[in-house]
C-alpha positions as CSV (number, residue, x, y, z in Angstrom):
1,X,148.3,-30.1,111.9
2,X,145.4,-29.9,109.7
3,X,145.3,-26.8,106.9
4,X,142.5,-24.9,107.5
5,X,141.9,-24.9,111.5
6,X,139.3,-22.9,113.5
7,X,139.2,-23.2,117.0
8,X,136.9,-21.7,119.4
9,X,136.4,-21.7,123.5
10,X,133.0,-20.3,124.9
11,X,133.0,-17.8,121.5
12,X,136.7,-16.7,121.6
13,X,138.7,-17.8,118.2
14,X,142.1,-19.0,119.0
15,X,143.5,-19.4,115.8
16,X,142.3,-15.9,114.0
17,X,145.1,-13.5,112.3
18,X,142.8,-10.5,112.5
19,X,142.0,-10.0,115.9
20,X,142.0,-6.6,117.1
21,X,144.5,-7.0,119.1
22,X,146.7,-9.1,117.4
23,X,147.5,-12.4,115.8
24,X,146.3,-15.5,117.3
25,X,148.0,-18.7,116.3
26,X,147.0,-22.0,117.3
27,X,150.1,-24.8,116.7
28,X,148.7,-28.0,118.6
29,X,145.6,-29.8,119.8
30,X,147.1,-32.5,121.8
31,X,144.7,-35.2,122.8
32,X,141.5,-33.9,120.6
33,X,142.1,-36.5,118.1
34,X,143.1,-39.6,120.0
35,X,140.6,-41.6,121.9
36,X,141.5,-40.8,126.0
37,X,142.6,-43.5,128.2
38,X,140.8,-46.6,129.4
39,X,139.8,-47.9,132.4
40,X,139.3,-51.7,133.2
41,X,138.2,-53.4,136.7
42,X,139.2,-56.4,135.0
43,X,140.3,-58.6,138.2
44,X,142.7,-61.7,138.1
45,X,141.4,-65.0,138.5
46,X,142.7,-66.9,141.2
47,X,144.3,-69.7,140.3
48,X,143.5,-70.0,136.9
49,X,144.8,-68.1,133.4
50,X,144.2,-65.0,132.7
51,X,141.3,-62.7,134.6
52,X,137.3,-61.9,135.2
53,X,136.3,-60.0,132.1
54,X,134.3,-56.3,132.5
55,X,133.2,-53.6,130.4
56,X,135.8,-51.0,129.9
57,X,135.2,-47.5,129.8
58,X,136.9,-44.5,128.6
59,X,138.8,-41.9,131.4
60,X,138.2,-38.7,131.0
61,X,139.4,-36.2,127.5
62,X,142.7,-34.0,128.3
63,X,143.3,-31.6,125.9
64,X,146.8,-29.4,125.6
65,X,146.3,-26.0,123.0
66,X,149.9,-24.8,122.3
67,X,149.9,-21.6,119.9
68,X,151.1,-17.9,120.0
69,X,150.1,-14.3,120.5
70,X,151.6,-12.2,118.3
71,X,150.5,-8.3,119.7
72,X,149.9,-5.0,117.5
73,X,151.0,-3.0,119.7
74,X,152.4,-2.5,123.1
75,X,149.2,-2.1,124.9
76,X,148.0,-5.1,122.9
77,X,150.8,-7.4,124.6
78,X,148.4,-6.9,127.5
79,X,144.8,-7.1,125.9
80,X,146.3,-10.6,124.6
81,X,147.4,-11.6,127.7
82,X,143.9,-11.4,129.6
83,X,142.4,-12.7,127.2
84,X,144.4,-15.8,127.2
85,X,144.6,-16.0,131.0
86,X,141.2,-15.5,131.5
87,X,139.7,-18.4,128.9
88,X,137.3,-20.7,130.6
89,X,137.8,-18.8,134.2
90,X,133.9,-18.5,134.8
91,X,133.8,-22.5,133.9
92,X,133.0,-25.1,131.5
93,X,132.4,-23.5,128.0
94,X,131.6,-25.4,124.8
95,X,135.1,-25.8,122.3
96,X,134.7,-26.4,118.9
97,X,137.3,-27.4,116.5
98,X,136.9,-27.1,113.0
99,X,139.3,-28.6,110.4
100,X,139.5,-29.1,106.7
101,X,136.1,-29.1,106.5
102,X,135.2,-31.1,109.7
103,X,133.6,-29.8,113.1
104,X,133.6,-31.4,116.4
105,X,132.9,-29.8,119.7
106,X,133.0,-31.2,123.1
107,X,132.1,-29.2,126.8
108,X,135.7,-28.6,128.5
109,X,137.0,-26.9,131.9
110,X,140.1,-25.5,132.8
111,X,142.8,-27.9,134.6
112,X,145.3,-25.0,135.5
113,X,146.1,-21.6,134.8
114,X,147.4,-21.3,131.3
115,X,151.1,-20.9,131.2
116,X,152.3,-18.0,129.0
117,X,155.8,-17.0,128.2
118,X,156.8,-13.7,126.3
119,X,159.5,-15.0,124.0
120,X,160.3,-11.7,122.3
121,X,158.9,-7.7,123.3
122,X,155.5,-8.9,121.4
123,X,155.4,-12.3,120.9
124,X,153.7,-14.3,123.7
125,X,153.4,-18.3,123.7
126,X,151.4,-20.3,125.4
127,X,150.1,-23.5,126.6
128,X,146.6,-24.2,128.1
129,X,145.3,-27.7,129.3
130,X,141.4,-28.1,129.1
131,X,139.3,-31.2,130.6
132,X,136.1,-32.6,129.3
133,X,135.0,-34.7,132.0
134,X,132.3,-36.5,129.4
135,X,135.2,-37.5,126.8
136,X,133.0,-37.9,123.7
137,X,133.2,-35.4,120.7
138,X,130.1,-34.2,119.3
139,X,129.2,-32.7,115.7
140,X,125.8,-32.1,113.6
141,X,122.7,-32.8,114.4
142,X,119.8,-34.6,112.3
143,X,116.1,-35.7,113.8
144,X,114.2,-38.4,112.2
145,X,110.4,-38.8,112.8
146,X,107.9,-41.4,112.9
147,X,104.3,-41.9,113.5
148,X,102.5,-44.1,115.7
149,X,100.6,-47.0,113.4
150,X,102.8,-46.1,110.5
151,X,105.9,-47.7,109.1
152,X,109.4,-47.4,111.0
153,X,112.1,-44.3,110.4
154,X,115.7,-45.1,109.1
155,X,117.8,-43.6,112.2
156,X,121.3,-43.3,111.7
157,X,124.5,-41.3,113.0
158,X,127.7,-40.2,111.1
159,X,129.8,-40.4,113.7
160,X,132.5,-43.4,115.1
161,X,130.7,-44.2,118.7
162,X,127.3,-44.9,119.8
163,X,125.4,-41.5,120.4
164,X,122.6,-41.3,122.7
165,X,119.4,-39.3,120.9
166,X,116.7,-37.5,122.4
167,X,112.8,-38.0,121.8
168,X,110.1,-36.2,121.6
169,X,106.7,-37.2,121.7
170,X,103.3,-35.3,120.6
171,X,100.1,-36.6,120.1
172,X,97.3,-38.4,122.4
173,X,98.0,-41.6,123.6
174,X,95.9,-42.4,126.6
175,X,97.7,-46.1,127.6
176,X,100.9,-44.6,126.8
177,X,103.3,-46.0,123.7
178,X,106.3,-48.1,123.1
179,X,109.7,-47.2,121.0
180,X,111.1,-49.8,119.3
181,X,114.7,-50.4,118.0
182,X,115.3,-53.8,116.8
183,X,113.4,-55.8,118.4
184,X,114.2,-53.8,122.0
185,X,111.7,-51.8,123.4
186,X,111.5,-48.6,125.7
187,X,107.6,-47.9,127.3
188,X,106.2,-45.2,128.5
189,X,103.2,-45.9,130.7
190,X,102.5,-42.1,131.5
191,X,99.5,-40.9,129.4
192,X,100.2,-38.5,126.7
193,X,97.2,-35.7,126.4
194,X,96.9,-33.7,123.4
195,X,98.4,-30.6,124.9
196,X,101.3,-32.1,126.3
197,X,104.5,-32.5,124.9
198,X,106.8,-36.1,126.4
199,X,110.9,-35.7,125.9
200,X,112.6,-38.7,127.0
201,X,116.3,-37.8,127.1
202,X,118.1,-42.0,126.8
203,X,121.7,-40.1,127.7
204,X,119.8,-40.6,131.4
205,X,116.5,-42.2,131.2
206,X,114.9,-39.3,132.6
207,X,111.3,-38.6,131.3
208,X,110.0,-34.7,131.5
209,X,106.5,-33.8,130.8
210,X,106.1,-30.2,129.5
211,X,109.5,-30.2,130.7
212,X,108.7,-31.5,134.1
213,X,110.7,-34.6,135.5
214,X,108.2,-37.5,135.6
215,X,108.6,-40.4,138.0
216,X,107.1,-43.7,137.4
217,X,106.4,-43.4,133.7
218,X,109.2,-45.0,132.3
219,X,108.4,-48.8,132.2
220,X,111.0,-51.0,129.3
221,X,114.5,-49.5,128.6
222,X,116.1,-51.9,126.7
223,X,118.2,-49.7,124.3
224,X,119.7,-46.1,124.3
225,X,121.8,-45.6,121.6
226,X,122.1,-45.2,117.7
227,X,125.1,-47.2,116.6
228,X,127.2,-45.6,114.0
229,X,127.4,-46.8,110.8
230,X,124.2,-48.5,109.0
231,X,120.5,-46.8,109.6
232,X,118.2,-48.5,112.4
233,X,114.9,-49.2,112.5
234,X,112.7,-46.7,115.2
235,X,108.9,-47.7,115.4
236,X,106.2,-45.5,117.7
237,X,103.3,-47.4,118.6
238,X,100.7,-46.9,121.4
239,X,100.0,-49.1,123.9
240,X,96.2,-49.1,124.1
241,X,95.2,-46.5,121.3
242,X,95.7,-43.3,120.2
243,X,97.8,-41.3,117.9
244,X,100.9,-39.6,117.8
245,X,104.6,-38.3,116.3
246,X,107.9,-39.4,117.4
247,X,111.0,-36.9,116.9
248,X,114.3,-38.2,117.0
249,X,117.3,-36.2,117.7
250,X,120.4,-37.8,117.0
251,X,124.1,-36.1,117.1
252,X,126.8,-37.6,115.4
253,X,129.2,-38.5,118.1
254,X,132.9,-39.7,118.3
255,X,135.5,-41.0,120.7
């Protein structure tokens, strides 16, 4: 277990020696730094070697926290005790893991009630299995920007899988404009007007306009991700005329 270990579900530190109510110990984060299982529909081939390839996917992250409440007090054994049972009872809640220097956070649910066992009058143990149904981990942040008509914008991600950014688009572009990422292109036919702002979010394709859904804009979508590793190219241009500024949001992501 790493040294110096923060862990945190929906704002509640798990691993903090000066709660009010006691000490909080957290021993184990089973699963949080292994990649989840894999799924294939690889299917054999009849009558010849081997099978028909297809692209494999990642299941779903399981998480196990093991750790220990250590109470106060005698009232405390019970302050500890909802507060353990009741983590993540109102739903998915962001969890963020820090460690020796290092954060990564991922959105999680509950699988089943924790299971808590008083070992001694004020010690309580405990074991708590959390689900993040999108199994990538997530950690900073950093937007690049580029200009239509101007030279193209180093984008790049510190993470270990391909991350999915968000634009932003300002600026007055009658035609519409066109992203470009290596030589693949996304267009977006919908007019951008000076007092409008575009956000195409490439996670889902989905194009919102003043942060209304759009239908029909979105015409090429040839890439959607920023590969970790080495910086990429990102180029706005319009399609007819017009000027504008393209905002890149990129979050390192891992598997």
């Amino acid at each position: 277990m790493a040294h110096d270990l923060s862990l945190i579900i929906g704002g509640m530190e798990l691993n903090n020696p000066s709660h009010r109510n006691g000490y909080f110990e957290v021993d184990d984060i089973d699963g949080w730094w292994k990649a989840p299982s894999r799924k294939t529909r690889d299917e054999s081939r009849p009558n010849a070697d081997g099978d028909f390839d297809s692209v494999d996917h990642f299941e779903s992250r399981f998480v196990t926290i093991k750790g220990a409440f250590a109470a106060k007090s005698p009232g405390d054994r019970w302050a500890g005790a909802d507060i353990l049972s009741s983590l993540l009872s109102g739903g998915s809640e962001i969890m963020t893991v820090r460690a020796d220097g290092q954060a990564q956070w991922a959105r999680v649910k509950l699988v089943d009630n924790s299971d808590m066992d008083w070992t001694a009058y004020k010690l309580l143990e405990y074991s708590i299995q959390v689900k993040a149904v999108d199994p990538r981990k997530f950690g900073g942040a950093e937007v690049f920007t580029a200009t239509a008509g101007g030279s193209s914008v180093g984008v790049f991600q510190r993470g270990t899988y391909p991350a999915t950014p968000i634009l932003t688009i300002s600026g007055t572009m009658p035609g519409g404009y066109r992203i470009t990422k290596g030589g693949k292109t996304v267009s977006v036919t919908a007019p951008l007007t000076a007092s409008q702002i575009h956000t195409l979010d490439l996670s889902t394709g989905i194009l919102r306009i003043d942060g209304a859904v759009a239908t029909g804009g979105l015409n090429d979508y040839q890439w959607n991700t920023i590969a970790p590793g080495l910086a990429q190219n990102v180029a706005l241009a319009p399609l007819t005329t017009g000027t504008g500024a393209l905002a890149i949001e990129v979050t390192d992501t891992y598997m």
